[in-house]
Biotite code that builds the C-alpha atoms (Angstrom):
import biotite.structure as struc

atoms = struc.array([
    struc.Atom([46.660, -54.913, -29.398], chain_id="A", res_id=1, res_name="UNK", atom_name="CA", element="C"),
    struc.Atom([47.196, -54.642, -25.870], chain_id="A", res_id=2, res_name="UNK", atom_name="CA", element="C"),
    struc.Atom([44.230, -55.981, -22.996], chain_id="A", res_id=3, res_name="UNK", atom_name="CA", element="C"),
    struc.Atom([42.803, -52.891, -21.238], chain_id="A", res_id=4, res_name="UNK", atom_name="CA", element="C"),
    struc.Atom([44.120, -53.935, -17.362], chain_id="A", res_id=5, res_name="UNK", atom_name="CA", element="C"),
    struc.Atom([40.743, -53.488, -14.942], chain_id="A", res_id=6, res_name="UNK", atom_name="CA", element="C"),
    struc.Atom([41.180, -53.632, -11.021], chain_id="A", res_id=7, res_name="UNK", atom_name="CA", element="C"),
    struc.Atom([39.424, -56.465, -9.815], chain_id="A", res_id=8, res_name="UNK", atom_name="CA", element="C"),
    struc.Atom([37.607, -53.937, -7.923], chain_id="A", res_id=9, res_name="UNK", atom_name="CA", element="C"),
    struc.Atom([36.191, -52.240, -10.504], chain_id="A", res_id=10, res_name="UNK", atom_name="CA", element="C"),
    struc.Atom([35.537, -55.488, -12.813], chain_id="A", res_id=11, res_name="UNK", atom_name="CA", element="C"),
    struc.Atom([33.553, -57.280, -9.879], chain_id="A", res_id=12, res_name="UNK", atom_name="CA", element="C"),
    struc.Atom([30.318, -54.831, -10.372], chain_id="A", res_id=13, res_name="UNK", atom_name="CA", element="C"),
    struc.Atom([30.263, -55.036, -14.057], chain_id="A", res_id=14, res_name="UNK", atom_name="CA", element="C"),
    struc.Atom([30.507, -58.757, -13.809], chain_id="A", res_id=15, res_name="UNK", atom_name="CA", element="C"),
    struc.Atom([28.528, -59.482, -11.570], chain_id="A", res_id=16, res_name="UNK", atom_name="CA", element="C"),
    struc.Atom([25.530, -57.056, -12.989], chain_id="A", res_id=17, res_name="UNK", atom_name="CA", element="C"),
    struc.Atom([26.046, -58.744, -16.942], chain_id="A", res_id=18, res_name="UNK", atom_name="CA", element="C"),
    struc.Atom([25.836, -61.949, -14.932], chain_id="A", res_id=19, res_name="UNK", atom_name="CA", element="C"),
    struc.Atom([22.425, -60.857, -12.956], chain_id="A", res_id=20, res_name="UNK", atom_name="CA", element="C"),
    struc.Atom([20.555, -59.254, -16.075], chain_id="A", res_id=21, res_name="UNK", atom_name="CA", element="C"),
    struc.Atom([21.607, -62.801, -18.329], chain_id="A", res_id=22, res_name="UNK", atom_name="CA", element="C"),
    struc.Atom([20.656, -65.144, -15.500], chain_id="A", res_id=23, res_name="UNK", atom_name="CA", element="C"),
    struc.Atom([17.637, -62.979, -15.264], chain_id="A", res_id=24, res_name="UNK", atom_name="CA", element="C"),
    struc.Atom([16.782, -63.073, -19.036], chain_id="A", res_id=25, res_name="UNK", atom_name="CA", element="C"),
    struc.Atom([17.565, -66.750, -18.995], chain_id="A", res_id=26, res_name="UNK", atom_name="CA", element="C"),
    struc.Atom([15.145, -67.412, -16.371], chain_id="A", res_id=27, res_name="UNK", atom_name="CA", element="C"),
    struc.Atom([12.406, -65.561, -18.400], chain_id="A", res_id=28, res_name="UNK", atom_name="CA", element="C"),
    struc.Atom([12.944, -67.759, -21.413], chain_id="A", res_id=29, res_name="UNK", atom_name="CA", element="C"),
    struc.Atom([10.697, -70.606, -20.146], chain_id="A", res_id=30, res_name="UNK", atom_name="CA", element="C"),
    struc.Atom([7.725, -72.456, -21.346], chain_id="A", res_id=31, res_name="UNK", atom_name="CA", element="C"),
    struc.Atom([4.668, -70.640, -19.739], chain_id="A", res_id=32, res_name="UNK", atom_name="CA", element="C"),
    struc.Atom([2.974, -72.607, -17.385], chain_id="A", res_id=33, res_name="UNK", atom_name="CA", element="C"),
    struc.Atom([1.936, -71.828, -13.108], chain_id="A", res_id=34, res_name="UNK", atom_name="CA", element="C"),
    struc.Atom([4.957, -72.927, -11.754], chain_id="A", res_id=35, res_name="UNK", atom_name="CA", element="C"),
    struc.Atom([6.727, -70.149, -9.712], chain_id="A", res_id=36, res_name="UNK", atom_name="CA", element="C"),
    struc.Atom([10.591, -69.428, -10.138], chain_id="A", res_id=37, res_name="UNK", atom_name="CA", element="C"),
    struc.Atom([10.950, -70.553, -6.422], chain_id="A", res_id=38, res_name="UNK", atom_name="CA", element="C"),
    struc.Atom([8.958, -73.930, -6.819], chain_id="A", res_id=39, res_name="UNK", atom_name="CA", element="C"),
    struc.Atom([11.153, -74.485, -10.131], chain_id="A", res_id=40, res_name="UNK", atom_name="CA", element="C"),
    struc.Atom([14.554, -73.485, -8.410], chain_id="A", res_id=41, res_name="UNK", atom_name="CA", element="C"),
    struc.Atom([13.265, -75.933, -5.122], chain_id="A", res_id=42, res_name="UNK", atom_name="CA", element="C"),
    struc.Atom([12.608, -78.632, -7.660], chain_id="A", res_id=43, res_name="UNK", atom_name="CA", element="C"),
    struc.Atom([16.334, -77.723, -9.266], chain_id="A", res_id=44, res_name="UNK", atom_name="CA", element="C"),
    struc.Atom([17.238, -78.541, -5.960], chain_id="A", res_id=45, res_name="UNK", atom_name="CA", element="C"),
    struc.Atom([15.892, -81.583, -5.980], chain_id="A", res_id=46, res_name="UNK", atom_name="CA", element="C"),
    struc.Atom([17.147, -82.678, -9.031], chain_id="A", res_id=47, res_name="UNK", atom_name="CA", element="C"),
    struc.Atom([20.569, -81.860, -8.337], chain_id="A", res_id=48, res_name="UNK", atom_name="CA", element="C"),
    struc.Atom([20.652, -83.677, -4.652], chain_id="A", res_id=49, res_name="UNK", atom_name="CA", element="C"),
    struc.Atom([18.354, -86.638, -5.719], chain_id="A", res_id=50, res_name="UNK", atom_name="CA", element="C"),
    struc.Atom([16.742, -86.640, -2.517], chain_id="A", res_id=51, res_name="UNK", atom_name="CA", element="C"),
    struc.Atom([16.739, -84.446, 0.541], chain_id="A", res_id=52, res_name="UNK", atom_name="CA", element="C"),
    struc.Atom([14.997, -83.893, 3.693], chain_id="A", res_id=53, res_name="UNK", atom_name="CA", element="C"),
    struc.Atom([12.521, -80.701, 3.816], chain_id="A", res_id=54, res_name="UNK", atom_name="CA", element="C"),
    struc.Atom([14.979, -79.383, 6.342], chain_id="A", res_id=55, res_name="UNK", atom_name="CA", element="C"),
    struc.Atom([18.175, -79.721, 4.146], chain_id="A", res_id=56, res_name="UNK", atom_name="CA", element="C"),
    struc.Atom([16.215, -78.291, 1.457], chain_id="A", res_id=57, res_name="UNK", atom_name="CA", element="C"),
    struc.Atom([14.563, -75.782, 3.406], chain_id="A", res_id=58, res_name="UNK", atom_name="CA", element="C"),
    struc.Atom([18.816, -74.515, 4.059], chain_id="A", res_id=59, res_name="UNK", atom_name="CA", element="C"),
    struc.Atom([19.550, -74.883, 0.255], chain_id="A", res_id=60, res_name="UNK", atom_name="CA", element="C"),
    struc.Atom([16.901, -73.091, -0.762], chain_id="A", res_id=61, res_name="UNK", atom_name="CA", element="C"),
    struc.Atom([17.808, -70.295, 1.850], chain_id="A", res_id=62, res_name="UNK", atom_name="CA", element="C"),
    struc.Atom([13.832, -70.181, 2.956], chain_id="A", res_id=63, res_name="UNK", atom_name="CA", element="C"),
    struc.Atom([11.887, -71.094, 6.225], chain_id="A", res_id=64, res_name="UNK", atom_name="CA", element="C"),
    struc.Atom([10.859, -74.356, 7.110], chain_id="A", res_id=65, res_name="UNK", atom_name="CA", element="C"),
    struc.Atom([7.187, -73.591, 7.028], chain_id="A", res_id=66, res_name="UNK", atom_name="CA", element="C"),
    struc.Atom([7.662, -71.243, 3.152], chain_id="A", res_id=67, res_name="UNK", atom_name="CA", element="C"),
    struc.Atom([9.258, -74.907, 1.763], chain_id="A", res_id=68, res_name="UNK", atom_name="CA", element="C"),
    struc.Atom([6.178, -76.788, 3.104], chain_id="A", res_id=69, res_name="UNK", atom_name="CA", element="C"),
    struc.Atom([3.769, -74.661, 0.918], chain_id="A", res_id=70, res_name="UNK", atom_name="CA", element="C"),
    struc.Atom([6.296, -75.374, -2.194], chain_id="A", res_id=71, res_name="UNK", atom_name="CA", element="C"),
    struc.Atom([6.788, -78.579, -1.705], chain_id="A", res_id=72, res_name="UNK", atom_name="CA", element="C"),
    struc.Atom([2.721, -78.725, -1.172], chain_id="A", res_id=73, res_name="UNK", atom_name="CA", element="C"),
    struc.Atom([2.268, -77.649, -4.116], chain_id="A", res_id=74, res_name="UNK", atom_name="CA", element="C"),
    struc.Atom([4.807, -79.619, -5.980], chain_id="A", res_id=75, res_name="UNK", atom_name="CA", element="C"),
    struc.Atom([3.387, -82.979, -4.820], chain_id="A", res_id=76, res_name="UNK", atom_name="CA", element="C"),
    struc.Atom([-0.248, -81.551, -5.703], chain_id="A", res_id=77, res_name="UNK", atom_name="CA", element="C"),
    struc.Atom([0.900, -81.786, -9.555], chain_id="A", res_id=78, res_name="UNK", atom_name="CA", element="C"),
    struc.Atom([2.926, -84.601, -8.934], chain_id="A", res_id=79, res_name="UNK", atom_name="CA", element="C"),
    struc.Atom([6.067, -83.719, -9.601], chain_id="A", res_id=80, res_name="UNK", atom_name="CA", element="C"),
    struc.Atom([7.757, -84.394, -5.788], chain_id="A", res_id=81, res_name="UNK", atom_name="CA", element="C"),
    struc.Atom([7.347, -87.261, -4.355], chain_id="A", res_id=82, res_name="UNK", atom_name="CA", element="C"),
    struc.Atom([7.858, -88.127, -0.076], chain_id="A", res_id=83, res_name="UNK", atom_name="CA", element="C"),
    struc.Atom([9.290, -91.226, 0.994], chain_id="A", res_id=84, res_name="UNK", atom_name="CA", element="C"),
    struc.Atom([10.074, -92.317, 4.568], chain_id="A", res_id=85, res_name="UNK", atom_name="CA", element="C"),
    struc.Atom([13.379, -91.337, 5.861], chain_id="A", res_id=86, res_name="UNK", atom_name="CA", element="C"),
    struc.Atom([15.353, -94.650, 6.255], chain_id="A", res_id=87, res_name="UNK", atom_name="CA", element="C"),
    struc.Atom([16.809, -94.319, 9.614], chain_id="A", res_id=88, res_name="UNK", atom_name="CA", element="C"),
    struc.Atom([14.370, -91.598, 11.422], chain_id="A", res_id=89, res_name="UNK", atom_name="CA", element="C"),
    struc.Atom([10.697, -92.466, 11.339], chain_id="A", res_id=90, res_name="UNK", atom_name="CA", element="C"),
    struc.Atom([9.546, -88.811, 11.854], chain_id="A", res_id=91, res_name="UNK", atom_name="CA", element="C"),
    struc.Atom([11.565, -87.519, 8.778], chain_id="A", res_id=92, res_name="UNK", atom_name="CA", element="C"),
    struc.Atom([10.789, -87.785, 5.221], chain_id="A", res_id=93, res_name="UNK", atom_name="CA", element="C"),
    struc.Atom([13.046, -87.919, 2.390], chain_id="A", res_id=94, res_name="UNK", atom_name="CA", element="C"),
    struc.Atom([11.567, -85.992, -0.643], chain_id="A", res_id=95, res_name="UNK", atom_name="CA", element="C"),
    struc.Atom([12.896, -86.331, -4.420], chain_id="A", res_id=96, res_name="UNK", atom_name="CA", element="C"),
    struc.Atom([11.515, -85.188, -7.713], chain_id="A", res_id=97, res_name="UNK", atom_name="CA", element="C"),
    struc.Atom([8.866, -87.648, -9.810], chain_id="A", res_id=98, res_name="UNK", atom_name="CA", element="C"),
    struc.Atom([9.734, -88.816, -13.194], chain_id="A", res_id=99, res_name="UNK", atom_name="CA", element="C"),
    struc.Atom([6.974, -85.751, -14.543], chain_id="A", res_id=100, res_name="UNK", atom_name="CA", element="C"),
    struc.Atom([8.813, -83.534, -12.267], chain_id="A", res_id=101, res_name="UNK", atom_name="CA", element="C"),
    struc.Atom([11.850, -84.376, -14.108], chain_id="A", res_id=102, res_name="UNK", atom_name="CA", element="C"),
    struc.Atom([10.047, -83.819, -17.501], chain_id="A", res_id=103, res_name="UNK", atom_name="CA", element="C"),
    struc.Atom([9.028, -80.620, -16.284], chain_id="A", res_id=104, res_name="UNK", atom_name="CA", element="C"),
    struc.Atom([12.825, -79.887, -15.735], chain_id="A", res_id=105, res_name="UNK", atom_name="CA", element="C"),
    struc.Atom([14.341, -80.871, -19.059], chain_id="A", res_id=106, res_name="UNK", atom_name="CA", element="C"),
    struc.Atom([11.331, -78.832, -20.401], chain_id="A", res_id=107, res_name="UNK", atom_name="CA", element="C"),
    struc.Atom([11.995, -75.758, -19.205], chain_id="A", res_id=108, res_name="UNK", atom_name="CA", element="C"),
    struc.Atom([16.135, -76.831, -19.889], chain_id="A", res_id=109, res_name="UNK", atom_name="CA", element="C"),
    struc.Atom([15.500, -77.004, -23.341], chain_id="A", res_id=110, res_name="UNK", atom_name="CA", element="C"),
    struc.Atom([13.953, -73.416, -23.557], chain_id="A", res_id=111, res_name="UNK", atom_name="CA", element="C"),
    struc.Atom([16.284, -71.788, -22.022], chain_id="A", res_id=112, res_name="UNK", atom_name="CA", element="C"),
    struc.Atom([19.325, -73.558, -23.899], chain_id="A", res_id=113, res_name="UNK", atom_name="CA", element="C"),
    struc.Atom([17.174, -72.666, -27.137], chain_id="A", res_id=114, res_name="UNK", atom_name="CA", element="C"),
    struc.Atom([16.482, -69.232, -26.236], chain_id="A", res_id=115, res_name="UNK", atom_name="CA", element="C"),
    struc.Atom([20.576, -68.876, -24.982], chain_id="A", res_id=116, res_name="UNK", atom_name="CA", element="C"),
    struc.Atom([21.309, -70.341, -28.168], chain_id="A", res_id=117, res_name="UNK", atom_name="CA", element="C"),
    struc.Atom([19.441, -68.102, -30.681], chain_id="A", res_id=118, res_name="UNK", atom_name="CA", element="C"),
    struc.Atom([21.593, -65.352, -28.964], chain_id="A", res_id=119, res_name="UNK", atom_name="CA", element="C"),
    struc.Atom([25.063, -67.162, -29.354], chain_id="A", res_id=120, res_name="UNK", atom_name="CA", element="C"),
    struc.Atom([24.397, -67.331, -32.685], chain_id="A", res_id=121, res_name="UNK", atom_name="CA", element="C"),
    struc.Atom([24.115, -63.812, -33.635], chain_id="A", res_id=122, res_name="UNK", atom_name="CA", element="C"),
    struc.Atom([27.797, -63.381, -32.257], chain_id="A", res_id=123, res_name="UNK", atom_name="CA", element="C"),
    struc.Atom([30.778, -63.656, -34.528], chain_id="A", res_id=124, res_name="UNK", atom_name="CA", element="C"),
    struc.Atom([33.008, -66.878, -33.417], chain_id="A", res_id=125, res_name="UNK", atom_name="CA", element="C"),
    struc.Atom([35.820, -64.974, -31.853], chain_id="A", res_id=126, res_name="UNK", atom_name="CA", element="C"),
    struc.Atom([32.828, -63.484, -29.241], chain_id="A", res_id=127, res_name="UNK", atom_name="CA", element="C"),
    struc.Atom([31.744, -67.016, -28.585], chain_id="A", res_id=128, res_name="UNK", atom_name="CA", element="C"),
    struc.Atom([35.575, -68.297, -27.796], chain_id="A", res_id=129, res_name="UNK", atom_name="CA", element="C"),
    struc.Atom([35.658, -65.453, -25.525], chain_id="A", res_id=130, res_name="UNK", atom_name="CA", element="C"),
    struc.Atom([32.350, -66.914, -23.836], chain_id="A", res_id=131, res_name="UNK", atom_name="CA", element="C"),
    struc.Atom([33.288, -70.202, -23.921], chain_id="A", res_id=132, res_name="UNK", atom_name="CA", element="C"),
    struc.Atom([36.472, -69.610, -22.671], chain_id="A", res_id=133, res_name="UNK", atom_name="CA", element="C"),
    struc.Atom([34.523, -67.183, -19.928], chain_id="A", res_id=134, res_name="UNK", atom_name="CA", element="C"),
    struc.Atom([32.412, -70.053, -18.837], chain_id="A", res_id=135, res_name="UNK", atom_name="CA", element="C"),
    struc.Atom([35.597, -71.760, -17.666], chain_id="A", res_id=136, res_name="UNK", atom_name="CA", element="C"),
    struc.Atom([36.453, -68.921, -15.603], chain_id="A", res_id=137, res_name="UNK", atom_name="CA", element="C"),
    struc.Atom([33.365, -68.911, -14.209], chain_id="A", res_id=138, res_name="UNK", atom_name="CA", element="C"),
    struc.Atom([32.913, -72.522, -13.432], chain_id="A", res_id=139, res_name="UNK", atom_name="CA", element="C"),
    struc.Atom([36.419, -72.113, -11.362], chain_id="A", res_id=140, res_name="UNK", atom_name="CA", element="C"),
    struc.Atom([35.319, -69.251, -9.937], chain_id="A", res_id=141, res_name="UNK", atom_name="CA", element="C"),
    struc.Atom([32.457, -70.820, -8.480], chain_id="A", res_id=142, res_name="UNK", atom_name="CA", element="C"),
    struc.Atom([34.363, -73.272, -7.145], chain_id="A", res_id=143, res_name="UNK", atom_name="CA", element="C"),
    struc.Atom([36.244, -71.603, -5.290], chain_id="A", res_id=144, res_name="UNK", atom_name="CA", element="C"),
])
């Protein structure tokens, strides 16, 4: 059997669509609750950087200064950010997710793994080699 060859030009858009509508399907599969997708990705954030300024967030998070204030508000409001004093500039804060905001995390983690995983399962093996061996791709790709 030979492999179909697809310009890279052509491939790119049908990627990078299947890779929207998953990511966006993924993102649905979460426990309900009043947390917005932008509070959850800020607190992602967090999680990833274990601490950052509002600023450096703010530029991670590609938002304004003043649109992270009102997450982060609302993040500390249900405890699940916490502020610290910066340790070398007294008018900066350093901000870093709570052990609940952690929780929070792994929550909505674990039902989105589960809900990713009910779908892998319907494929035949060979079609989750191919994904697996996809995901390395993509991890490279987004490396480089």
């Amino acid at each position: 059997m030979t492999a179909k060859r697809v310009p890279p030009a052509q491939l790119a858009p049908q990627l990078r669509d299947a890779i929207t509508r998953l990511n966006r399907r993924v993102r649905q599969a979460r426990p309900v609750g009043d947390l917005t997708v932008t509070q959850l990705s800020a607190l992602t954030s967090l999680k990833l950087a274990g601490a950052l300024t509002p600023r450096e967030l703010s530029d991670i998070e590609r938002v304004q200064p003043p649109t992270m204030t009102r997450i982060v508000a609302k993040l500390e409001e249900r405890g699940l950010v916490q502020r610290t004093p910066h340790p070398t500039d007294g008018r900066q804060v350093i901000l870093a997710p709570t052990e609940g905001g952690r929780a929070v995390l792994e929550q909505f983690e674990r039902a989105r793994n589960e809900w990713l995983a009910s779908r892998l399962a319907e494929l035949t093996e060979a079609d989750r080699e191919t994904l697996r061996r996809a995901a390395e791709l993509f991890q490279q790709l987004a490396r480089a």
